[in-house]
C-alpha positions in Angstrom: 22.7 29.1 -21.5 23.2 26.3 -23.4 20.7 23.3 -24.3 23.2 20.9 -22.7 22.7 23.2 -19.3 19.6 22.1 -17.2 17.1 24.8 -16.7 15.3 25.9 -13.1 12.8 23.7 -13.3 14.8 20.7 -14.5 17.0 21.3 -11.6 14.4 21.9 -9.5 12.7 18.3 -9.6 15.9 16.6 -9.7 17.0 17.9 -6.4 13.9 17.1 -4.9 14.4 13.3 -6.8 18.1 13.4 -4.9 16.4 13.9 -1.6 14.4 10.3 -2.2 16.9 8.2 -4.3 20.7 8.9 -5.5 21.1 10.1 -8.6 23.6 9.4 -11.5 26.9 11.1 -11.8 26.3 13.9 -14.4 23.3 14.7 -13.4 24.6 15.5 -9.7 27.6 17.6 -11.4 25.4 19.8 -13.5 22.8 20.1 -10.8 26.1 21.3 -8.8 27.3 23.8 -11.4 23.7 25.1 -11.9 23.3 25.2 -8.2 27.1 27.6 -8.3 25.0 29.8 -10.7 21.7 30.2 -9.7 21.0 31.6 -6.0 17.2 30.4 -6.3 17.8 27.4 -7.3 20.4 27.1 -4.1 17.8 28.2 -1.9 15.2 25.7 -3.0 17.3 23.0 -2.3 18.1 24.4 0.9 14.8 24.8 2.1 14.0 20.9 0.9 16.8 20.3 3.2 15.5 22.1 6.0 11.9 20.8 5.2 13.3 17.1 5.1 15.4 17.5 8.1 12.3 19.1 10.0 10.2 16.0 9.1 12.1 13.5 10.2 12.9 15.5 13.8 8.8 15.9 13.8 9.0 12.1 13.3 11.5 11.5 16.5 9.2 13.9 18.4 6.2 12.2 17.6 7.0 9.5 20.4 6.6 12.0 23.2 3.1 13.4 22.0 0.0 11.9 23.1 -2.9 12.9 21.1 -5.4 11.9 23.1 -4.4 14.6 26.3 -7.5 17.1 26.0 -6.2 20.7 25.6 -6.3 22.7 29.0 -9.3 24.6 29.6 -7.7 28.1 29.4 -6.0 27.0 26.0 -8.9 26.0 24.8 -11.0 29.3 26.0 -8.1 31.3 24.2 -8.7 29.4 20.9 -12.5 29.8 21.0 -11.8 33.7 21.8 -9.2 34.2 18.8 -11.4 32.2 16.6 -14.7 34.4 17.5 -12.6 37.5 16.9 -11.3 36.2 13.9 -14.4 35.6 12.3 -16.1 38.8 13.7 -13.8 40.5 11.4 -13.9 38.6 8.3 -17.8 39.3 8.4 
């Protein structure tokens, strides 16, 4: 590729910069023609997306979640169970 061409790591940061502010003009097209050529590049961003979009809907749930409801008692006895087990094995 060319030196005029924006390498993986370039792109990568600038999509993640897109996701916060917009971006000028080139810089959007070539991230779009590098995007065209380069599938892991185009999966980063996708997963930002996904990752961004997750956040915000973890945001909207947020309302509904009161962190100060103790866990159940059987949840609880589960979690101390897995844990015991889990560190029973890692001795």
């Amino acid at each position: 590729m060319s030196h005029w061409m924006f390498n993986c790591e370039q792109v990568s940061e600038m999509v993640s910069a897109s996701l916060d502010r917009t971006l000028p003009f080139h810089q959007r097209a070539m991230i779009r023609i590098h995007l065209l050529m380069c599938k892991y590049c185009a999966r980063f961003k996708d997963q930002l997306v996904v990752i961004r979009d997750a956040c915000r809907l973890d945001d909207l749930c947020d309302e509904d979640f009161d962190s100060t409801d103790p866990l159940p008692p059987d949840a609880r006895d589960r979690l101390k169970q897995t844990l015991a087990s889990a560190m029973g094995e890692h001795k």
